[in-house]
N, C-alpha and C positions, 0 to 999 in steps of 0.2 A: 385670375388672369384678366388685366384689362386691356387685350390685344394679342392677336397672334398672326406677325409681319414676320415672324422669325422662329428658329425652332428654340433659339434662347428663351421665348418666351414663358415656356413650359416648365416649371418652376419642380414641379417632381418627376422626370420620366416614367419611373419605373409604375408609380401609382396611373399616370397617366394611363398607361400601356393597361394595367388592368383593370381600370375603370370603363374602356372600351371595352374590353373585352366584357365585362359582363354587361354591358349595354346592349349587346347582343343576345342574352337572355330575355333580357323584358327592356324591348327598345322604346317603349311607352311611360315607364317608369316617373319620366319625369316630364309627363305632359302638361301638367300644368307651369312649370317653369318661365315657359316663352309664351304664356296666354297671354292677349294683348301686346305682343311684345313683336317688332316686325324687323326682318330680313331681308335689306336691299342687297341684290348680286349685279353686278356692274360688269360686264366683259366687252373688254375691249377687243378680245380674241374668241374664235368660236370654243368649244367644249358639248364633251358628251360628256363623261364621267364625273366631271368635277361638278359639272350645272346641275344633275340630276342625283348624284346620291346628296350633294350640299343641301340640294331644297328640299331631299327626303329628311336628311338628320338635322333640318329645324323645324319641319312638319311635324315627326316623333316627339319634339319637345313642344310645341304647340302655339309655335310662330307662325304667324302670317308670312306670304314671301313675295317679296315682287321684285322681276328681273327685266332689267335692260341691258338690249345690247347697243355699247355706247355710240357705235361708229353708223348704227343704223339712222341714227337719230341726228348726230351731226357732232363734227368735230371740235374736242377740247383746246382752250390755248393753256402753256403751262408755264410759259415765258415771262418774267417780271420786265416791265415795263415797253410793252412789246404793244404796237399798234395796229389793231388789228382787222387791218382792211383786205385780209387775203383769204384762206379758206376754212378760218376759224371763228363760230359765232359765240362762243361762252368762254368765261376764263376760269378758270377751276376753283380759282377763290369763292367765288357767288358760285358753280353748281355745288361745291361740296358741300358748304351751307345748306346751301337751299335741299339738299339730298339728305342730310343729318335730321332736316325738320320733318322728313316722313322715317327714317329709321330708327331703331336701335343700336343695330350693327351693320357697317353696312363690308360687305365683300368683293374682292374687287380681283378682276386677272387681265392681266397685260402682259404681253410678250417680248422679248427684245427686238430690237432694229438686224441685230447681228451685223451691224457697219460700223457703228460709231461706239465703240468699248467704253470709254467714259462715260458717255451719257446713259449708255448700259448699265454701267455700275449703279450710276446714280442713282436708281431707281426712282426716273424722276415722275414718273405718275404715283406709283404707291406711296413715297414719302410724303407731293405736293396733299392724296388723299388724308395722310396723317397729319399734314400739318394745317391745312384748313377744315378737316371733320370736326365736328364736335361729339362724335359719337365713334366708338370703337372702331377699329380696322381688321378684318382679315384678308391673308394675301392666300390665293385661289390661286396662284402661279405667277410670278413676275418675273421680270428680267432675267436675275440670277441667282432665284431660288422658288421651292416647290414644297411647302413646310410641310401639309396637309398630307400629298404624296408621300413624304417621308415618315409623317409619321402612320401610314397606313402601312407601310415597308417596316417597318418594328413591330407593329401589332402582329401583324402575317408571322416574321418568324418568329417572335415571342408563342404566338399560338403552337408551331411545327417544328418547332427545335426540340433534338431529342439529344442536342448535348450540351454541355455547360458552354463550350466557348466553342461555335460550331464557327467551321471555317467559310466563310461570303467572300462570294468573287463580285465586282462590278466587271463584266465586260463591255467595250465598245464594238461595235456590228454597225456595217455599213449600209449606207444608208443613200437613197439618188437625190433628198432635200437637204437643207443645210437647217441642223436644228441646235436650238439651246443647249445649254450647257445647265439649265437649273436643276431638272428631276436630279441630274447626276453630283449635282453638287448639293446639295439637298441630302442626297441619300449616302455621299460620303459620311459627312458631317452627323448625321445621322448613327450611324453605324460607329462613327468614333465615340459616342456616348453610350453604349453597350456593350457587351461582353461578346465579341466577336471577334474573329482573325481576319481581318481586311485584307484582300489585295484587290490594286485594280488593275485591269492587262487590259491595251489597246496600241495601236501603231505608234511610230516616234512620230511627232510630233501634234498630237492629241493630246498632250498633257493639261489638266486643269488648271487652276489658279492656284497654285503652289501656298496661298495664302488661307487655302481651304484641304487640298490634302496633307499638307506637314508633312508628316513624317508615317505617311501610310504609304505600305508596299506596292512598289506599281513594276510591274511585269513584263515584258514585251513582247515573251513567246505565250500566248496564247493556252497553247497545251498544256505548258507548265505549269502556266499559271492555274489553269482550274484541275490538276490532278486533287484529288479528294477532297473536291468541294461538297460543301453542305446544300448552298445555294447558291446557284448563278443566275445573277441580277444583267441583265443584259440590256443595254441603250446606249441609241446614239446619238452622238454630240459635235457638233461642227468643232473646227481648230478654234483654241482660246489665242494661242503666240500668234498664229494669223486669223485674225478676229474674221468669225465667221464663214472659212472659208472649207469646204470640201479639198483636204488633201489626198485622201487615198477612198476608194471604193472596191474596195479588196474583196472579193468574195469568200474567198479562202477565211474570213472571219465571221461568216456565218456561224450560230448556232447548230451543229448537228446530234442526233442525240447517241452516236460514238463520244465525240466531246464531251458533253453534260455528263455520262457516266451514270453515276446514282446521286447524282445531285438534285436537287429541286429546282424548278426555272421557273424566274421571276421577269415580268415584263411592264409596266403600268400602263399601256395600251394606249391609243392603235399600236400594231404591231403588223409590219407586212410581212407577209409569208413567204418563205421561198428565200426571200431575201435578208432579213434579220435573223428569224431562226428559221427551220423546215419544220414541215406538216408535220413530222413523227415526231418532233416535241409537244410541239401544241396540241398536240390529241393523242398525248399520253398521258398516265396517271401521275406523270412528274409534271405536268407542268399545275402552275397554281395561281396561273393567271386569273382567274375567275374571283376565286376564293379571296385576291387582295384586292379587285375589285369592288367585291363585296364591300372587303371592309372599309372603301371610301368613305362608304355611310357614317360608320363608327367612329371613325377619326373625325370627322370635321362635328358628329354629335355631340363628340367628349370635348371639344375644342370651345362650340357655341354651349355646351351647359357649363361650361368654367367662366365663359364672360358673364353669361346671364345672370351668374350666381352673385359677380360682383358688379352688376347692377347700380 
């Protein structure tokens, strides 16, 4: 692997999936790997999970790690040929350089505008980092995708699946901020390269980028949708047809655990209570939020020892 910007990257899932997995038996394994070897993490956006299990699963391997948060520091310009006498002191050309000369791999998370869908798409912090790095790229969450989350959401039910083709709901749950569309798109796409029955149920006009669910079942009664699910993945996502916007705040789409059934409930956190799903999910033995938490660690470890390797 030399990069993981994308879940294409991943060149064998299924090995992948179990290669984390038993990383989690002896997470030290392969400590010498990243000796000498250093882990810049760049966030342009705050993070709890992603910042701390990332710089555990390159610690494990035996990386050095150093992180900035970029905006604390002062802001990037990314504009070509753009003059820059306003609120911008660096141009990404010279810091990405100059950032390559203390890393190996360097990691990077930026969030969308949620105004401007183009420049969304573009992802134009992550690519401009791929196109002036001279050292590997991982994407820690960008615009319109969340690889790392996704592939922590395979590992999970790879580990708890107790059927060959168990049935995954992604639900939408309302929510009072207007949030990305990536974990979800992520974990569509995700799920189409596994052995799973996909549906995803959320309000009309919530639909993704059609250019990312195809031809995966999408539901719009709620209850139907998740009668005999395996697992409900539950998040939410502002309108992509009206970019960024909060159309419905429905309560009635909470998670309750009447709803859930005997499903498993999946959530990649924060998650607000009461309002996404209720307390008697989350402090029940269905829910497994914790557990895919965990495996943040694991996913981004198996990720950084597949670049390392190809050094």
């Amino acid at each position: 692997m030399k990069k993981y910007t994308a879940l294409n990257d991943i060149s064998n899932l299924s090995e992948t999936i179990k290669e984390a997995i038993l990383l989690k038996i002896n997470p030290f394994e392969y400590s010498e790997l990243g000796k000498n070897k250093t882990l810049v993490m760049l966030f342009f956006n705050s993070s709890l999970r992603t910042r701390l299990s990332t710089e555990k699963a390159a610690k494990n391997l035996g990386m050095d790690v150093m992180i900035l948060n970029v905006n604390d520091a002062w802001n990037l310009e990314f504009e070509d040929g753009t003059i820059m006498n306003m609120d911008t002191s660096e141009h990404i050309k010279e810091a990405a350089q100059v950032i390559s000369q203390y890393a190996d791999i360097i990691a990077v998370r930026a969030f969308p505008t949620l105004k401007n869908k183009a420049q969304d798409e573009s992802e134009f912090v992550l690519n401009n980092f791929q196109k002036y790095a001279t050292v590997p790229i991982v994407n820690m969450e960008s615009s319109t995708a969340h690889p790392l989350q996704a592939l922590t959401d395979a590992i999970t039910i790879s580990e708890l699946t107790d059927n060959k083709t168990p049935k995954v709901v992604l639900s939408w749950a309302p929510h009072p901020k207007a949030l990305p569309q990536a974990v979800a798109n992520s974990f569509v796409e995700m799920m189409q390269d596994l052995e799973v029955d996909l549906t995803i149920t959320h309000p009309k006009g919530y639909e993704l980028n059609s250019d990312i669910t195809k031809n995966t079942t999408i539901n719009y009664d709620q209850d139907e949708a998740l009668k005999d699910a395996d697992f409900v993945y539950v998040k939410n996502w502002s309108s992509y047809s009206d970019y960024g916007k909060i159309l419905s705040q429905d309560s009635n789409w909470m998670i309750t655990k009447v709803k859930l059934g005997m499903a498993k409930f999946m959530h990649c956190l924060p998650v607000r209570r009461n309002v996404v799903v209720e307390d008697a999910v989350l402090d029940s033995n269905q829910s497994i939020v914790i557990q895919q938490a965990n495996n943040r660690t694991y996913a981004a470890q198996i990720i950084l020892k597949q670049i390392l390797e190809n050094l």
